[in-house]
PDB file with SEQRES, HELIX, SHEET and CRYST1 records, atoms N, CA, C and O in Angstrom:
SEQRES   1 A   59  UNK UNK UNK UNK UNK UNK UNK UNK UNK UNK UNK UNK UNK          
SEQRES   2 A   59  UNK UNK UNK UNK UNK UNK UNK UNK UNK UNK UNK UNK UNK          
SEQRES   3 A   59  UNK UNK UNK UNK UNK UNK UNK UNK UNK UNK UNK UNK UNK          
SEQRES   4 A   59  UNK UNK UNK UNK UNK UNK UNK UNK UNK UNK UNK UNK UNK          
SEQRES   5 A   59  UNK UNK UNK UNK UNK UNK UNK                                  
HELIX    1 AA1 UNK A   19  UNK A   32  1                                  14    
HELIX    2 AA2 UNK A   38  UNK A   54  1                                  17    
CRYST1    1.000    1.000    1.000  90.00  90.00  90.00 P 1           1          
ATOM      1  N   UNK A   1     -22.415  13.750  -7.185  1.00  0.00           N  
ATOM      2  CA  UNK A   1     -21.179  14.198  -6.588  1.00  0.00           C  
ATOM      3  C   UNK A   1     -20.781  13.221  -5.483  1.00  0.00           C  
ATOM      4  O   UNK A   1     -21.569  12.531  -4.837  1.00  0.00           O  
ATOM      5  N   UNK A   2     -19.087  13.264  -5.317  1.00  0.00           N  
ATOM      6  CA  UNK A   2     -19.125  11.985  -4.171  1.00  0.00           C  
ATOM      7  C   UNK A   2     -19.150  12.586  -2.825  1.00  0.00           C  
ATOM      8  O   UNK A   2     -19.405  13.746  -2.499  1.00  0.00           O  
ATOM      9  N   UNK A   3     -18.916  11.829  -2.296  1.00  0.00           N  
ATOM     10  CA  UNK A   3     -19.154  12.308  -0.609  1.00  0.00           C  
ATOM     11  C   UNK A   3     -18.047  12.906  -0.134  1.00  0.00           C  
ATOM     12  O   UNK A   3     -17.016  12.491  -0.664  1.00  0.00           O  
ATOM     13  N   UNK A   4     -17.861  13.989   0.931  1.00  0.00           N  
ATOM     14  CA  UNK A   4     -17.183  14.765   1.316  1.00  0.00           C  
ATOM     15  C   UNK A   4     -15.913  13.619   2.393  1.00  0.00           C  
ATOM     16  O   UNK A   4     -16.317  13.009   3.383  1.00  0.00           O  
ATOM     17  N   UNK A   5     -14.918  13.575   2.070  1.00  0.00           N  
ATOM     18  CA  UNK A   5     -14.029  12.951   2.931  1.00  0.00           C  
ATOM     19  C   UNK A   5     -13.130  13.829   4.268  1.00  0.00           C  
ATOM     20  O   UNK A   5     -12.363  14.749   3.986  1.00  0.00           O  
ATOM     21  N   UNK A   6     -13.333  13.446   5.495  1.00  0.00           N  
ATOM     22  CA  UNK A   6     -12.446  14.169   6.340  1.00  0.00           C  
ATOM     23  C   UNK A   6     -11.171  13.764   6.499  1.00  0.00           C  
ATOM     24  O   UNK A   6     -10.658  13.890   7.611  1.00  0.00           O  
ATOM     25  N   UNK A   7     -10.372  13.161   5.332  1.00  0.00           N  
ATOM     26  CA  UNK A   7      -9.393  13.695   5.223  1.00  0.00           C  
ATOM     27  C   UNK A   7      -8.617  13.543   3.308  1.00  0.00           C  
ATOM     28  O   UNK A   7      -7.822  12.772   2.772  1.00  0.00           O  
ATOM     29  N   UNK A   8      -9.371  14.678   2.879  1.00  0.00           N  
ATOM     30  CA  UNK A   8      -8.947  14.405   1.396  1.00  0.00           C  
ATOM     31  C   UNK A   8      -7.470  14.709   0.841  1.00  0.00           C  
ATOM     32  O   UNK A   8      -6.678  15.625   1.060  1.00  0.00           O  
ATOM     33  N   UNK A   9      -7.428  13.559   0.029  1.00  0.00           N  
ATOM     34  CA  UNK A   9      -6.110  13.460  -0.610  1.00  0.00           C  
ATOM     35  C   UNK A   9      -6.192  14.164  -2.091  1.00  0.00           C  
ATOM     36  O   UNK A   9      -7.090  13.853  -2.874  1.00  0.00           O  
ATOM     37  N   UNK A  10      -5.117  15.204  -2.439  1.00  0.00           N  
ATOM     38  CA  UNK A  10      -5.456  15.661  -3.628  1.00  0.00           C  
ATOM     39  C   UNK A  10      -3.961  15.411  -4.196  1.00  0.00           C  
ATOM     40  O   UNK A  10      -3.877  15.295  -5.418  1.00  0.00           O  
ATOM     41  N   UNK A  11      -2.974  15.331  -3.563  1.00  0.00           N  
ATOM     42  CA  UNK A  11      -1.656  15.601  -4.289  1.00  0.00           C  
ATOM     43  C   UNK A  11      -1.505  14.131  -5.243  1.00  0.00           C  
ATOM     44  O   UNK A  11      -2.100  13.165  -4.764  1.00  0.00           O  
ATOM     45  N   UNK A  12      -1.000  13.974  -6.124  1.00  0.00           N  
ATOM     46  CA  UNK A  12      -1.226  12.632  -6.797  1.00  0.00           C  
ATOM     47  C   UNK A  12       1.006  12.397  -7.422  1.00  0.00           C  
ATOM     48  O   UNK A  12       1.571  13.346  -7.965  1.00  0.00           O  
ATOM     49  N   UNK A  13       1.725  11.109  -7.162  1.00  0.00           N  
ATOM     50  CA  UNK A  13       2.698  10.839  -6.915  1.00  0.00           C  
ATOM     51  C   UNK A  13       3.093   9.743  -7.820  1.00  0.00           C  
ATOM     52  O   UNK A  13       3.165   8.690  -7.188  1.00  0.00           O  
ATOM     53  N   UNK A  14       3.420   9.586  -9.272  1.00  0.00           N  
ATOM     54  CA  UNK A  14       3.568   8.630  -9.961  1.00  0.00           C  
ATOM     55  C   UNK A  14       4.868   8.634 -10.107  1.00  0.00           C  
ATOM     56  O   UNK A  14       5.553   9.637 -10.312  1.00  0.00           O  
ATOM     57  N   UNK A  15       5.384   7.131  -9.970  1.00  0.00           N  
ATOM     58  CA  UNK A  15       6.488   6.613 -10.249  1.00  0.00           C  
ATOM     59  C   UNK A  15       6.743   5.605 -11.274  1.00  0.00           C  
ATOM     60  O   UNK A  15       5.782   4.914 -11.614  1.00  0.00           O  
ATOM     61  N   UNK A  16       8.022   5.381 -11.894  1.00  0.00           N  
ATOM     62  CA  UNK A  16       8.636   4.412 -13.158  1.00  0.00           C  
ATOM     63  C   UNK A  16       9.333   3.279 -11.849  1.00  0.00           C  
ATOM     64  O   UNK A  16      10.065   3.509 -10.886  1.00  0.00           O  
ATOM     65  N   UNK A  17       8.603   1.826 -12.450  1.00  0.00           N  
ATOM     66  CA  UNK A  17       8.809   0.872 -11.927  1.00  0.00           C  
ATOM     67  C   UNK A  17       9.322  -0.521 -12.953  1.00  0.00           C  
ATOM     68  O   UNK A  17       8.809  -0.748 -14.049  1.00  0.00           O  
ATOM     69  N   UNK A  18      10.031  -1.060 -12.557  1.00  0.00           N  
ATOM     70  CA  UNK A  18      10.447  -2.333 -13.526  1.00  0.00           C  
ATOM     71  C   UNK A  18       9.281  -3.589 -13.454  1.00  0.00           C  
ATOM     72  O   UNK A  18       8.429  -3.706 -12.574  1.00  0.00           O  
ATOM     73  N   UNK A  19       9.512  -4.602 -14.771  1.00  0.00           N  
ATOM     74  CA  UNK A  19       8.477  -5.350 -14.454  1.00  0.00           C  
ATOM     75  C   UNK A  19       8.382  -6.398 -13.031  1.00  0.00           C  
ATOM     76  O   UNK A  19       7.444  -6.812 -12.349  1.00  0.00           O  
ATOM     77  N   UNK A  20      10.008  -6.586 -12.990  1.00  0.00           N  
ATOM     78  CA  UNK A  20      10.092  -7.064 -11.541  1.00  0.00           C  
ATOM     79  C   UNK A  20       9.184  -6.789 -10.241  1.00  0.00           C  
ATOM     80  O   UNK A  20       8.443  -7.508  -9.571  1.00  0.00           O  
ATOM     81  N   UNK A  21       9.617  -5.255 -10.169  1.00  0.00           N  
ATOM     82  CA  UNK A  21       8.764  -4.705  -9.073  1.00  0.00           C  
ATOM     83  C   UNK A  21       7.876  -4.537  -9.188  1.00  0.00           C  
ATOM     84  O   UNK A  21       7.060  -4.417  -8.274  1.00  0.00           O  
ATOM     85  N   UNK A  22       7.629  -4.449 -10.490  1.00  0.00           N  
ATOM     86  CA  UNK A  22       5.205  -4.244 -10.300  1.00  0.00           C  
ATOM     87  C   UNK A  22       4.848  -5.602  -9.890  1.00  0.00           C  
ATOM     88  O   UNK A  22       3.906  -5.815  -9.127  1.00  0.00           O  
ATOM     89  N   UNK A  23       5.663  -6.624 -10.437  1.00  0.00           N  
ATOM     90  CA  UNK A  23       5.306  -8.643  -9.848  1.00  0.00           C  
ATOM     91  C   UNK A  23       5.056  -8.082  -8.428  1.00  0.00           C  
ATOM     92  O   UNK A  23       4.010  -7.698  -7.905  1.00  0.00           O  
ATOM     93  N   UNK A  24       6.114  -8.137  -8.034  1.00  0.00           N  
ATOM     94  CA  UNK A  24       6.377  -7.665  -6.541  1.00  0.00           C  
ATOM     95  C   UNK A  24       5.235  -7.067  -5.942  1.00  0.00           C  
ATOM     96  O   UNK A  24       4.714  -7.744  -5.055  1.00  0.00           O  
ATOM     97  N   UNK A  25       4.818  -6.189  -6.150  1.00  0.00           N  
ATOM     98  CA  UNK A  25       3.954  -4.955  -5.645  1.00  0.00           C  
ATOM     99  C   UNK A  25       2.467  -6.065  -5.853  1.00  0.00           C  
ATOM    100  O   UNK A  25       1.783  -6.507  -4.929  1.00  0.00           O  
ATOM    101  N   UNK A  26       2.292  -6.281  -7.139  1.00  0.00           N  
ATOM    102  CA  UNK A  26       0.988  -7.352  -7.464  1.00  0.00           C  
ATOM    103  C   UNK A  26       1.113  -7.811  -6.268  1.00  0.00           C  
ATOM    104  O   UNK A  26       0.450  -7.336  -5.346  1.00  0.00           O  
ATOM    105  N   UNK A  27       2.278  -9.145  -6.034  1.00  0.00           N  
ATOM    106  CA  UNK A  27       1.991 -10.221  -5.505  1.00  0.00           C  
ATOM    107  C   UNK A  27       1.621  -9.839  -3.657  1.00  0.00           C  
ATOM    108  O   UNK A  27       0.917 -10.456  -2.859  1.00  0.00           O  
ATOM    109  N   UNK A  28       2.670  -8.227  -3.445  1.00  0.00           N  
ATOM    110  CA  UNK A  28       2.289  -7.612  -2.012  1.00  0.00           C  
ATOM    111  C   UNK A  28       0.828  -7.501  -1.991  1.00  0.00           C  
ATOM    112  O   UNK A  28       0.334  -8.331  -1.228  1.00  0.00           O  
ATOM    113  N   UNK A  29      -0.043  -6.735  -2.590  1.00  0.00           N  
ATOM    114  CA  UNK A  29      -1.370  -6.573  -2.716  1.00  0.00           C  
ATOM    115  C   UNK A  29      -2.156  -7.723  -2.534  1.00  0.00           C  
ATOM    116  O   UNK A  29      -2.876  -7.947  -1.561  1.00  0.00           O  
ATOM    117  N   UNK A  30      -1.934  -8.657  -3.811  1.00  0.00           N  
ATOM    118  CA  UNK A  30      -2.409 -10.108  -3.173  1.00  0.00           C  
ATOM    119  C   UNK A  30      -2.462 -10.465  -2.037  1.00  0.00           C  
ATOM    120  O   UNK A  30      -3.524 -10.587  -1.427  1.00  0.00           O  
ATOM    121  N   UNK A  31      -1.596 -10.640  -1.670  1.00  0.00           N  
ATOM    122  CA  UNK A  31      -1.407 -11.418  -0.152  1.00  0.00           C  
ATOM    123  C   UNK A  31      -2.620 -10.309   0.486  1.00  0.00           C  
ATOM    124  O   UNK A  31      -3.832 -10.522   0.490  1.00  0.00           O  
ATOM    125  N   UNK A  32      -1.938  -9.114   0.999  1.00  0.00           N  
ATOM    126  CA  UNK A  32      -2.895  -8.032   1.799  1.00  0.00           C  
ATOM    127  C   UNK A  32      -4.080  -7.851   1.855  1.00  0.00           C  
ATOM    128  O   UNK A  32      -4.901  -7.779   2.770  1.00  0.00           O  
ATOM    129  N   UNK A  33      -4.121  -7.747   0.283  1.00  0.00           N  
ATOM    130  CA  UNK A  33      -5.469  -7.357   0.228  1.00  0.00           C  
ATOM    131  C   UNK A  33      -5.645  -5.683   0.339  1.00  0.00           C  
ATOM    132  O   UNK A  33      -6.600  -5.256   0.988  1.00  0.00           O  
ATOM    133  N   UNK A  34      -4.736  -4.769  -0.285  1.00  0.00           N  
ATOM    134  CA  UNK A  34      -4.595  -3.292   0.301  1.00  0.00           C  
ATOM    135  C   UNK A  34      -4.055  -3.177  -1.109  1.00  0.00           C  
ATOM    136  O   UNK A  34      -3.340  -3.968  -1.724  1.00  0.00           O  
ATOM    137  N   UNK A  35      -4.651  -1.801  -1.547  1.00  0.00           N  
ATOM    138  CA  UNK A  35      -4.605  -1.232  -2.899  1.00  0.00           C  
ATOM    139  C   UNK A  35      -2.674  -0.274  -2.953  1.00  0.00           C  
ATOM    140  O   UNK A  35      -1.971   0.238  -2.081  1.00  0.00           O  
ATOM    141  N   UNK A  36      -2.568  -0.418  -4.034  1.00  0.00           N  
ATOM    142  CA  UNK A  36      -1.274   0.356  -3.980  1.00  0.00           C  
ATOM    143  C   UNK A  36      -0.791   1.534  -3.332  1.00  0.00           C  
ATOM    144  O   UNK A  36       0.383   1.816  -3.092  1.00  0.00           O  
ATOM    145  N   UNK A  37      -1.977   2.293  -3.037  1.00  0.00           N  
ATOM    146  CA  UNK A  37      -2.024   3.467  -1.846  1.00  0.00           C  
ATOM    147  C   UNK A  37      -1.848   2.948  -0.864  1.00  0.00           C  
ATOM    148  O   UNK A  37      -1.087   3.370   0.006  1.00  0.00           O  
ATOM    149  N   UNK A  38      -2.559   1.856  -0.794  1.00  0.00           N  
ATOM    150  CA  UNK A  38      -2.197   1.645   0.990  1.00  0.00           C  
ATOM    151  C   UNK A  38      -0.874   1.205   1.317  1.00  0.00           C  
ATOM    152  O   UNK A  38      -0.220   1.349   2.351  1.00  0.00           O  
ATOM    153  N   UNK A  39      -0.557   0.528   0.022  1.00  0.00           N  
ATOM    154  CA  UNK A  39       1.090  -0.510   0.655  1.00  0.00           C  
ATOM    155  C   UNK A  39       2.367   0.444   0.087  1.00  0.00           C  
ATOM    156  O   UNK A  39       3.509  -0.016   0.072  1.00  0.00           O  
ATOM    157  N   UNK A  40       2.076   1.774  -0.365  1.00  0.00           N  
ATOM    158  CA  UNK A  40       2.936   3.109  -0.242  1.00  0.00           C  
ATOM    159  C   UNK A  40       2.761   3.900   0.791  1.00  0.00           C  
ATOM    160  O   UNK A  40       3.736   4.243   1.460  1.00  0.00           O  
ATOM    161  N   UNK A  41       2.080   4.126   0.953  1.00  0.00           N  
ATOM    162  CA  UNK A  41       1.900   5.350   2.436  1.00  0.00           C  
ATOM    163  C   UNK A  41       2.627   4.136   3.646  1.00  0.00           C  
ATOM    164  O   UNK A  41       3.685   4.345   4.239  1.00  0.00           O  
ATOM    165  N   UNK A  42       1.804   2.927   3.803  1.00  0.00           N  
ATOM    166  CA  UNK A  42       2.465   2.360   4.983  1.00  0.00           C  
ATOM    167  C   UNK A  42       4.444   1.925   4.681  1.00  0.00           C  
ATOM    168  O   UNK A  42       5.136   1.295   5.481  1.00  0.00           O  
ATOM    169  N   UNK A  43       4.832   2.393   3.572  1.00  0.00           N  
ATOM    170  CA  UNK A  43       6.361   1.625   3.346  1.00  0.00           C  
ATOM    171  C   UNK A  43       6.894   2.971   3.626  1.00  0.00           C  
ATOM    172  O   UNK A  43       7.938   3.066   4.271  1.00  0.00           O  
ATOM    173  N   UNK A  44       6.183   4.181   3.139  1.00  0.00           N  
ATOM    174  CA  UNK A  44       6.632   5.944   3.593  1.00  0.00           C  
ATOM    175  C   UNK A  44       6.258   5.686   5.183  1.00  0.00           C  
ATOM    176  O   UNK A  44       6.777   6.581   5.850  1.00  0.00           O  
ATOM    177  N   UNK A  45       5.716   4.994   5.791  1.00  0.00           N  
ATOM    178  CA  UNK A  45       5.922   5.320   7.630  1.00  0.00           C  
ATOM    179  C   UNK A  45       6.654   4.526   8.191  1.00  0.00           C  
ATOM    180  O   UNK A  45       7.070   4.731   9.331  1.00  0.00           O  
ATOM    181  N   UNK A  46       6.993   3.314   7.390  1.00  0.00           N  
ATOM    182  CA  UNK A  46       8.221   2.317   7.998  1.00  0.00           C  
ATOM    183  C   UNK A  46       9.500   3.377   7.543  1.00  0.00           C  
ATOM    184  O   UNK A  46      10.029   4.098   8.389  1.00  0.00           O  
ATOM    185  N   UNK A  47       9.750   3.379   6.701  1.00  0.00           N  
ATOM    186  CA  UNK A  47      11.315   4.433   6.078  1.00  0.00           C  
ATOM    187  C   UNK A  47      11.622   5.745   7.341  1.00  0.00           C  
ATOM    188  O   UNK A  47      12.615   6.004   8.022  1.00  0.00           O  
ATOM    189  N   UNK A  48      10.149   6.417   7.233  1.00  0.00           N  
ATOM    190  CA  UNK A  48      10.048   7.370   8.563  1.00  0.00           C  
ATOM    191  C   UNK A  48      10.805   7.128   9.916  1.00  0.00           C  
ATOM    192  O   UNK A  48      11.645   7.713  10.600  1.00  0.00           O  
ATOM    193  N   UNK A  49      10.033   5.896   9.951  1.00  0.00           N  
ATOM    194  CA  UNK A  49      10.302   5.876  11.720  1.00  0.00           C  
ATOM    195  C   UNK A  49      11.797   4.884  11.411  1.00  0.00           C  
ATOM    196  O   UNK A  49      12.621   4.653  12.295  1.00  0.00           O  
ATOM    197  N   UNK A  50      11.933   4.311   9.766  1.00  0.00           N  
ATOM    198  CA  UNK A  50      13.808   3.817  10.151  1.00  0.00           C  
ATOM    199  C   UNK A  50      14.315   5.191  10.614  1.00  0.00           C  
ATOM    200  O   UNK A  50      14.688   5.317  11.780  1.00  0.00           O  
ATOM    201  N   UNK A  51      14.360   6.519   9.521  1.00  0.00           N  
ATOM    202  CA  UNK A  51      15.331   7.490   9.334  1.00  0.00           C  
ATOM    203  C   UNK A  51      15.121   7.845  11.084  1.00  0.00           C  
ATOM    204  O   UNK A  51      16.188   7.978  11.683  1.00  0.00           O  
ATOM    205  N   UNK A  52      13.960   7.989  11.846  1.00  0.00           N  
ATOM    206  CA  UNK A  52      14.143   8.450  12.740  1.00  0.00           C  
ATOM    207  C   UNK A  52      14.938   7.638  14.031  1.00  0.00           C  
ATOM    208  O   UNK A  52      15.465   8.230  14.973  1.00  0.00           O  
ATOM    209  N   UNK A  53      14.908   6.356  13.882  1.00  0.00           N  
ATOM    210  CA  UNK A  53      15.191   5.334  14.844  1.00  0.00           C  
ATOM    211  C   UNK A  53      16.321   5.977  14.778  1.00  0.00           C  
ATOM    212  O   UNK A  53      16.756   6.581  15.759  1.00  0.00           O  
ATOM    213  N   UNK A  54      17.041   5.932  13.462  1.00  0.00           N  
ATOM    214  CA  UNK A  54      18.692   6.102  13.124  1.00  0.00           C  
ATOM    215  C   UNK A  54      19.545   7.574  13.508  1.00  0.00           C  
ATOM    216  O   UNK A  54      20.741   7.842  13.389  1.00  0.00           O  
ATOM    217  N   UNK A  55      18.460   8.342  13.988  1.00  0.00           N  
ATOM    218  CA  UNK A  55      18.749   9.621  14.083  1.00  0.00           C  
ATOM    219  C   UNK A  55      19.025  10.406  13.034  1.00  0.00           C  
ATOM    220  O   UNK A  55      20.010  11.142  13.096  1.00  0.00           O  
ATOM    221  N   UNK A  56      18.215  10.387  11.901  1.00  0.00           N  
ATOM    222  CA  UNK A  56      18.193  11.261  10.937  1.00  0.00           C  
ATOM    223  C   UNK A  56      16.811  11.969  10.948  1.00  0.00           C  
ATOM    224  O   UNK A  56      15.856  11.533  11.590  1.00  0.00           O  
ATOM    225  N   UNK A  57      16.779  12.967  10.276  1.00  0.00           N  
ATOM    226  CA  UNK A  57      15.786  13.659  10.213  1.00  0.00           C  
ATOM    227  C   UNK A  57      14.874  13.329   9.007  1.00  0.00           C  
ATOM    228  O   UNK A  57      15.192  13.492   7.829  1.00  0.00           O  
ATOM    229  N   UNK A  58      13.406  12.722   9.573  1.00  0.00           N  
ATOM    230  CA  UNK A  58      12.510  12.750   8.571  1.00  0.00           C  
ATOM    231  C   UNK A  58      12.063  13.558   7.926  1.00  0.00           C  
ATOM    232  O   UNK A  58      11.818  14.602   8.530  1.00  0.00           O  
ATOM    233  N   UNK A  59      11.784  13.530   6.671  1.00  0.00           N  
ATOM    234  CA  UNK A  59      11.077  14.529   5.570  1.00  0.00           C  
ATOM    235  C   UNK A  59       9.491  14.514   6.264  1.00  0.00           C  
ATOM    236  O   UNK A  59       8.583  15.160   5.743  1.00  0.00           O  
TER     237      UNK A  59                                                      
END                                                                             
């Protein structure tokens, strides 16, 4: 069994992408070095703190 995580992720979020943007996404990862989870959650906290800069209300 794997090890207990303090902070587990269960909800799971698939999206339809063009071949363009998976290049894209590859070539982001490359560079980083950060798995596709990581370079989604961090592009969901940049969008965040735009909508909020702008005075909209974040989801």
């Amino acid at each position: 069994m794997g090890r207990m995580r303090e902070n587990p992720r269960y909800n799971v979020i698939s999206m339809r992408i063009s071949d363009a943007e998976r290049e894209t996404l590859e070539a982001i990862m490359d560079s980083t070095k950060k798995s596709v989870s990581d370079i989604m959650r961090e592009a969901m906290e940049l969008v965040k703190a735009r909508s909020t800069e702008f005075g909209q209300k974040a989801a």
